[in-house]
C-alpha positions in Angstrom: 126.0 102.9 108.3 125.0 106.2 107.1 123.1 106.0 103.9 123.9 102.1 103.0 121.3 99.1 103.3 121.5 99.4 107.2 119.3 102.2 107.4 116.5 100.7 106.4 116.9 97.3 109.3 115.3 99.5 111.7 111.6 100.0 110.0 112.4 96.1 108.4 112.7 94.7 112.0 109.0 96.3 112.9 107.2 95.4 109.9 108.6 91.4 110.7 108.5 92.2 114.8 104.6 93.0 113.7 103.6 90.6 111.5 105.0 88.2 114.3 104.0 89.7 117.1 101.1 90.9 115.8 101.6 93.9 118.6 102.9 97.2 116.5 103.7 99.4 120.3 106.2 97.3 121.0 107.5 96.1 117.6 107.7 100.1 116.4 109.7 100.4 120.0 112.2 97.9 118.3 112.7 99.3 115.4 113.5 103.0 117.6 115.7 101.3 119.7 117.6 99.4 117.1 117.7 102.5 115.1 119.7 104.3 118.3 122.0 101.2 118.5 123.1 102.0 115.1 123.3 105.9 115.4 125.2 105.6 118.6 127.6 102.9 117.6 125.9 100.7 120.3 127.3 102.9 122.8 124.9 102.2 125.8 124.6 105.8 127.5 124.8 107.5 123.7 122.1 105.2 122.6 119.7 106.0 125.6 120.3 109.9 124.9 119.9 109.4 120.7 116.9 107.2 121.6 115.1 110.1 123.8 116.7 113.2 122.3 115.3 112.1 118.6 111.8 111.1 120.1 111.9 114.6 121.6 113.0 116.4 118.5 110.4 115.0 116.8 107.0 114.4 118.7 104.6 117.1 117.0 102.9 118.8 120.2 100.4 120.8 118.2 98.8 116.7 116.8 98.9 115.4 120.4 97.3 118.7 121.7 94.5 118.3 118.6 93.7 114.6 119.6 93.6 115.2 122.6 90.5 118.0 122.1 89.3 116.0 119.2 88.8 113.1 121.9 86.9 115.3 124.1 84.4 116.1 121.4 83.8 112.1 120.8 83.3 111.6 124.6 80.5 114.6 124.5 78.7 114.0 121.5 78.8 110.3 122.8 76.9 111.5 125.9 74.7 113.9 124.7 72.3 111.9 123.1 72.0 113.6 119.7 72.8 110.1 118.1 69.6 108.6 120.0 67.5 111.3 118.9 69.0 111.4 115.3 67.7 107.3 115.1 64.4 108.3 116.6 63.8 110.9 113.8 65.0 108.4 111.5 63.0 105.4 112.4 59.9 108.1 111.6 60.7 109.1 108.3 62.6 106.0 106.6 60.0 103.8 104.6 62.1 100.7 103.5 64.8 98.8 103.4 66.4 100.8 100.8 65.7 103.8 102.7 67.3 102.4 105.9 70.5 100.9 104.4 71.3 104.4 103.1 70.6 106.3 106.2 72.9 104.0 108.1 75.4 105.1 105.1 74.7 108.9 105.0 75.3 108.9 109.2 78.4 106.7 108.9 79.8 109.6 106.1 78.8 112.7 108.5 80.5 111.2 111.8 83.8 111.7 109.8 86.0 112.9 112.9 87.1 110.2 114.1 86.2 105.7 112.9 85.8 104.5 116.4 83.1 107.0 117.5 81.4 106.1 114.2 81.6 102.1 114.2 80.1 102.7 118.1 77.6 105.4 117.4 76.2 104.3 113.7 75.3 100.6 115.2 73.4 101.9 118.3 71.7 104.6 116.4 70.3 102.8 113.6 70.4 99.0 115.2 66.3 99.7 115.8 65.5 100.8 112.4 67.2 98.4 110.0 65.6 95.2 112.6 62.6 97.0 111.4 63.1 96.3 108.1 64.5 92.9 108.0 68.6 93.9 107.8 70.3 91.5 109.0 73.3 92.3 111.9 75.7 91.3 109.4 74.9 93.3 106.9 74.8 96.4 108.8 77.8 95.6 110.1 79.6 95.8 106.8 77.9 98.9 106.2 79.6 100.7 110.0 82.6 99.6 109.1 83.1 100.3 105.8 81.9 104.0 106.4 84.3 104.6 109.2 87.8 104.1 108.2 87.3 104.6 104.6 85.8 108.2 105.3 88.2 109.1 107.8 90.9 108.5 105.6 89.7 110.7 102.9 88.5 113.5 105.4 90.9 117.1 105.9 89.5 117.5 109.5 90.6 114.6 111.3 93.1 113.1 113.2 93.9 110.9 110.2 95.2 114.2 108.2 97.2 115.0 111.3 98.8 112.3 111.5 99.7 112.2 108.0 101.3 116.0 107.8 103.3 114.9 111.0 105.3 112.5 108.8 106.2 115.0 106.0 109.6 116.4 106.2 109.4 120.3 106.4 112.1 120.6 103.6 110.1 119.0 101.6 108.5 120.3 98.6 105.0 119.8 99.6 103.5 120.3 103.1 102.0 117.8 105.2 98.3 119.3 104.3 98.8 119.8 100.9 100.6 115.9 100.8 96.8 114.8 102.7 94.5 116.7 100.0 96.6 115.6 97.2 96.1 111.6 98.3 92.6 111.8 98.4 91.6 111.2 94.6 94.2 108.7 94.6 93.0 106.4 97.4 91.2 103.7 95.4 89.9 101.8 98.2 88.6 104.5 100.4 86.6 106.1 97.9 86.0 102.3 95.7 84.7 100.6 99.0 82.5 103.8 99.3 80.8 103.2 96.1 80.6 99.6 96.6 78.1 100.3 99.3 76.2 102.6 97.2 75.8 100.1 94.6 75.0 97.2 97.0 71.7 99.2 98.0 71.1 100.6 95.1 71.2 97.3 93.2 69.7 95.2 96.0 72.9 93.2 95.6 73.9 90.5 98.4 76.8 87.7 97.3 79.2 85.0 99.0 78.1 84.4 102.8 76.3 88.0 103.4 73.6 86.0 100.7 72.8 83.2 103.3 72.7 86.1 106.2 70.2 88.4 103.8 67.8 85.7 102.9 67.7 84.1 106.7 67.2 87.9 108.1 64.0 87.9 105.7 62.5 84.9 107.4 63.1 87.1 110.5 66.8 85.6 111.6 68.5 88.8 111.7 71.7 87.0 113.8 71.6 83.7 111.6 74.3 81.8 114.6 72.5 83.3 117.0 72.5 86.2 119.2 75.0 88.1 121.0 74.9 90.6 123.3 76.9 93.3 123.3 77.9 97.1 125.3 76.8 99.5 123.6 76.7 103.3 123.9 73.2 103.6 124.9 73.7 101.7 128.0 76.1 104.2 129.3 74.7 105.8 132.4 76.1 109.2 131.2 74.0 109.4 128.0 71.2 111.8 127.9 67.7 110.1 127.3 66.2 113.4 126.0 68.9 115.0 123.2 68.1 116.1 119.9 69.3 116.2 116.7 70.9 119.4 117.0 73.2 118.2 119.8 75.0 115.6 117.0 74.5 117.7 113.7 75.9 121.4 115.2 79.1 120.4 116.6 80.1 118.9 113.7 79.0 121.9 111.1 80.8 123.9 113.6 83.7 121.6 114.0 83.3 121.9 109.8 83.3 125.5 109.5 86.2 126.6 111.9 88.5 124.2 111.0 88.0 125.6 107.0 88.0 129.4 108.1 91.5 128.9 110.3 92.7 126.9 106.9 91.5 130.5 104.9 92.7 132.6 107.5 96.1 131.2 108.4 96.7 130.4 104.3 96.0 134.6 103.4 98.2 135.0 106.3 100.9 132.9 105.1 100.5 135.5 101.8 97.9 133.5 99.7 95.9 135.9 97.1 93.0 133.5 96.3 91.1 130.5 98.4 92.8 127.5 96.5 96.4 129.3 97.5 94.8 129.4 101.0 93.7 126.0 101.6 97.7 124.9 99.7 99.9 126.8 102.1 97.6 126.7 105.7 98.5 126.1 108.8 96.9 122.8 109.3 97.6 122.0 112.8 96.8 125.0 114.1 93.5 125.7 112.2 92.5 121.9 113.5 93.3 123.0 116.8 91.5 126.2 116.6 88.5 124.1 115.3 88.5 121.4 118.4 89.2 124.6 120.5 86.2 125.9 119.4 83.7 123.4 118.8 84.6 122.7 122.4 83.6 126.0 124.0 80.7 126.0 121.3 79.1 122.5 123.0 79.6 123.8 126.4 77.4 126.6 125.2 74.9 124.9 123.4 74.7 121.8 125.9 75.6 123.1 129.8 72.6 125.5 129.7 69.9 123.2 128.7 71.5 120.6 131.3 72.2 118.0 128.4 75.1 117.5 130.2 76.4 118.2 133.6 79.1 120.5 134.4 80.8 117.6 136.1 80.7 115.6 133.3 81.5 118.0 130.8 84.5 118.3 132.4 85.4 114.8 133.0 85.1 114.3 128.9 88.7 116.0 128.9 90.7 113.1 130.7 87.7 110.7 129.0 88.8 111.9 125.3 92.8 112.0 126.0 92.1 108.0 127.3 90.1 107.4 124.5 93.1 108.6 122.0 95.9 107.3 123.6 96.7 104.6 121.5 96.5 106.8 118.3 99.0 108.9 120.4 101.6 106.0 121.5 101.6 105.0 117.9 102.6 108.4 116.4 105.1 109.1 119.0 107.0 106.0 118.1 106.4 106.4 114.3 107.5 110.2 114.7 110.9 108.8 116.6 111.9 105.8 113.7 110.8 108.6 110.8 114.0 110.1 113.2 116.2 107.1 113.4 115.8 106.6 109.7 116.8 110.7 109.1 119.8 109.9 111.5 121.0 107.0 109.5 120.6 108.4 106.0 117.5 106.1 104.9 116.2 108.8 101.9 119.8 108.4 100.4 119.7 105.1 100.2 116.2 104.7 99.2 116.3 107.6 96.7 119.6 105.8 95.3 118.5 102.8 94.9 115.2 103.4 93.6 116.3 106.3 91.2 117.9 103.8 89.4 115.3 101.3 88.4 112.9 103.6 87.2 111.0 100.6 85.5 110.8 99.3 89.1 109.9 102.4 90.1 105.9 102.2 88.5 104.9 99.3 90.0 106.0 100.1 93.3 102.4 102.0 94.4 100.5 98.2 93.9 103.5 96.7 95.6 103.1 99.3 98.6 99.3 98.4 98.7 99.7 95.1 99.2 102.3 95.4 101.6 100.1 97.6 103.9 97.2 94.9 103.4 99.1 92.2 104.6 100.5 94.3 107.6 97.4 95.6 108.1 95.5 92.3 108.6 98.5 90.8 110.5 98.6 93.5 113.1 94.8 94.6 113.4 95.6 98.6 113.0 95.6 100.8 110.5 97.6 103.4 112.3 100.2 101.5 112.7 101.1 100.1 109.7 101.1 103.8 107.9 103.2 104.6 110.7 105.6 102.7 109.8 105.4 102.7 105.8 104.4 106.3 105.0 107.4 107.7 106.2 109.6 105.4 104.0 107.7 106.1 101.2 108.0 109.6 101.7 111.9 109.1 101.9 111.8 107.2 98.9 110.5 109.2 96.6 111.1 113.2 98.2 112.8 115.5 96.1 113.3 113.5 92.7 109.4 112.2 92.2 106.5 113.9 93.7 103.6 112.2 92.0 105.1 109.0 92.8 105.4 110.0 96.2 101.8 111.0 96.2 101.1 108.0 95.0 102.7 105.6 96.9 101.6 107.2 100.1 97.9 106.6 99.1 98.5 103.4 98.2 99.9 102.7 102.0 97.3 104.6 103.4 94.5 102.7 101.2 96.7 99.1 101.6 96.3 100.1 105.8 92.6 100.5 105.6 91.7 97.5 102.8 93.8 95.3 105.8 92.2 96.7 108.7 88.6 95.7 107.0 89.4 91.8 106.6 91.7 91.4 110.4 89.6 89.9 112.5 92.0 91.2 115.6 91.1 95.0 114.0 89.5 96.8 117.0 87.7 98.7 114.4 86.2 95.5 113.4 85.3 94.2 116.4 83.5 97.3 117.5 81.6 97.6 113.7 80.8 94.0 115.5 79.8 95.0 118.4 78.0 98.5 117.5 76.0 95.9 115.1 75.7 93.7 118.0 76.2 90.9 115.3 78.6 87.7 115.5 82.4 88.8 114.8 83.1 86.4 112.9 79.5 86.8 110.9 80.9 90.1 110.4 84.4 89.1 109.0 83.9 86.3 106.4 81.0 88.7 104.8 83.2 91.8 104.8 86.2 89.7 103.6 84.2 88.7 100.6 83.3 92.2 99.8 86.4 93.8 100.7 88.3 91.5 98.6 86.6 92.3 95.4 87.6 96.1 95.8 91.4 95.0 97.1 91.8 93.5 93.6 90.3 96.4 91.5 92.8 98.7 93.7 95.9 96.5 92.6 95.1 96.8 88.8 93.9 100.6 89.6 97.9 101.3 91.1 99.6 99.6 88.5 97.7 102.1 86.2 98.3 104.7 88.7 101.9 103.9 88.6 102.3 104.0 84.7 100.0 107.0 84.2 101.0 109.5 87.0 97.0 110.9 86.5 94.3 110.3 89.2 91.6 110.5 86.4 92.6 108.0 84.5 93.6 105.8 88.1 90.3 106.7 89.9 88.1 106.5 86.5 89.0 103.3 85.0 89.3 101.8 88.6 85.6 102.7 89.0 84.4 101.5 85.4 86.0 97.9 86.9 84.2 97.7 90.1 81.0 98.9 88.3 81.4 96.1 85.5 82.7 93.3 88.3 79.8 94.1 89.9 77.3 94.1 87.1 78.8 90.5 86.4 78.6 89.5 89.9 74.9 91.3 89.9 73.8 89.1 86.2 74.6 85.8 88.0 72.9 86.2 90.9 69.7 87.0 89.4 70.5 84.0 86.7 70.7 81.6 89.9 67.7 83.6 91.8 65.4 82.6 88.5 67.2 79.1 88.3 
């Protein structure tokens, strides 16, 4: 089986176990176990050692200790009550709708570290002051959401980076970091949906279904199908009713400035000469977990004294932040052990075999990969998961013989996974942009499906380009001329109908 067609059944049977299931632990646990059937020779007791001996070999402690710390930090900043204090100070200085629609933007881009504490923090932070200016709930919901994944994705310090490095080979001819930084220009709907959102306030410009929600939220319905009511983080009995600013702001400069000094400091250690050597050939797991590390000790300093929060809860944030990431974790453990079962069974020989042939097929295969990941995206609800399962077959694909194209591709699953996990209405991401919003879920879907939608199409004809040219200027610049120009259109008949 080694190096043929069968190597690639194992990651087939999870992508078809998830769109079926719609439940990626258990359908990535297929696809592991299948893959030790096949290395073992469906020997039962060699298929239960392959299975846990290749999970072993490759879980990446240094990731699961990082999330682990990075959850921690969530958990405190959560309970602080920096975010409370941040949308008092807000709701003081911000003059207009305008004014509050890009506040709610610029706090969704700084909470960076991680998209579930920003869909839950953004909402109940600035919930008071867009009611105050007539926003509706479903157009601040669009707004969470699509300023949590999106960032994350494109952020070095987070657990999204992490996660990708973990799936790079260590052979290969780029590291796990330098893969991350190097997919950033390149991931159209991340940085597309970002400036969608700027335009949308800058041009006053409501379409489709979030229309009907805008105008009705003017006549004071802000819920337009009524309310809901939702938990949010303000009703936790551990938040502090008197934090500042400071307590949300400084842990995350720290968090900021550690994490780049240990990338310096490891990358001159590693024999760099100059900063942009530095940040290429770091040690990104450890200066991530020298970061958490330190931005931990720093909020214990800046928080335990001035009893913002208790020693006992301080410490309880530790077990709080490893439950809170414990799904992220499941899901790279078993995407770590199938990366494994498809290095047992030869899957980058086959792959690179059969793709180095078609080199025609080759350049279309970045759109193909995005709209793969969108559909298993919005089938299985998670992000995670479905770049768990495609990145490292990309990476097999196109290691060694094409490393743009791997480059490439890989943004395209990672872009594909986010533009999916925007329009699933079973996305916990979501359903908590839903519930931070405390607006209707499925308001909050059919509007961002709408908007979503327009920048999933500009991203298919931005790959194709992407896969012809090889050059994230041209890719990222004549993707962005499209939106701007759809938008303008889309902008010219609404104001045509508005004076109609």
């Amino acid at each position: 089986m080694y190096g043929t067609w069968w190597s690639i059944v194992p990651p087939i049977v999870a992508i078809l176990l998830a769109f079926i299931t719609k439940e990626v632990y258990v359908s990535l646990f297929c696809g592991v176990l299948l893959g030790a059937l096949f290395t073992a020779g469906f020997q039962p007791w060699a298929t239960f050692e392959t299975l846990f001996s290749t999970m072993t070999g490759n879980m990446n402690l240094n990731i699961i200790i990082f999330d682990v710390l990075l959850g921690m930090i969530i958990v405190l900043m959560s309970q602080s009550g920096g975010s409370t204090a941040y949308g008092n100070w807000a709701s003081s200085k911000i003059k207009g709708k305008k004014g509050a629609l890009f506040a709610t933007t610029g706090l969704g881009m700084l909470i960076f570290v991680d998209d579930y504490f920003n869909c839950l923090t953004v909402g109940s932070v600035m919930r008071p002051v867009t009611d105050k200016f007539k926003v509706s709930r479903a157009k601040l919901a669009y707004i969470i959401d699509a300023t949590a994944a999106p960032v994350c994705i494109i952020a070095p310090i987070s657990s999204w980076a992490a996660a990708v490095n973990s799936y790079v080979p260590e052979d290969s001819s780029l590291t796990g970091f330098q893969l991350f930084l190097r997919t950033i220009p390149y991931n159209l709907y991340a940085l597309l949906t970002i400036l969608m959102v700027l335009l949308v306030i800058a041009w006053k410009l409501d379409f489709g279904l979030m229309k009907k929600h805008e105008i009705n939220a003017e006549k004071g319905d802000l819920f337009t199908s009524g309310r809901e009511e939702y938990e949010s983080m303000e009703n936790d009995k551990n938040v502090n009713p008197n934090g500042k600013v400071i307590d949300l702001v400084l842990p995350v400069l720290v968090l900021i400035g550690s994490a780049v000094f240990g990338m310096i400091y490891t990358g001159y250690q590693g024999g760099a000469t100059n900063v942009i050597d530095a940040f290429a050939n770091c040690s990104a797991e450890m200066s991530l977990i020298f970061a958490t590390t330190i931005t931990v000790i720093f909020m214990a300093i800046l928080y335990l004294p001035r009893k913002v929060i208790s020693f006992k809860n301080f410490m309880g944030a530790l077990p709080e932040g490893a439950k809170l990431m414990t799904p992220a974790i499941l899901i790279l453990t078993f995407a770590w052990t199938l990366k494994g079962m498809g290095d047992n069974l030869g899957i980058s020989d086959f792959v690179n075999n059969t793709v180095g042939a078609n080199a025609t097929a080759s350049a279309i295969i970045p759109a193909s990969m995005f709209a793969i990941a969108l559909f298993l995206a919005f089938s299985t609800g998670t992000s995670w998961g479905t770049f768990a399962i495609l990145v490292p077959i990309v990476v097999s694909m196109y290691a060694g013989f094409d490393e743009e194209m791997m480059i490439i591709a890989v943004s395209a699953v990672l872009a594909g996974a986010v533009c999916g996990d925007h329009v699933s209405p079973i996305s916990d991401t979501t359903i908590m942009s839903s519930s931070g919003a405390q607006c209707n879920h499925i308001n909050h879907v059919q509007t961002q499906m709408q908007y979503a939608m327009v920048v999933a199409v500009v991203c298919i004809v931005g790959y194709i380009i992407a896969g012809v040219s090889k050059n994230w200027v041209i890719a990222l610049g004549s993707s962005a001329a499209i939106l701007i120009f759809v938008l303008y259109l889309i902008r010219r008949r609404e104001m045509k109908e508005a004076k109609a």
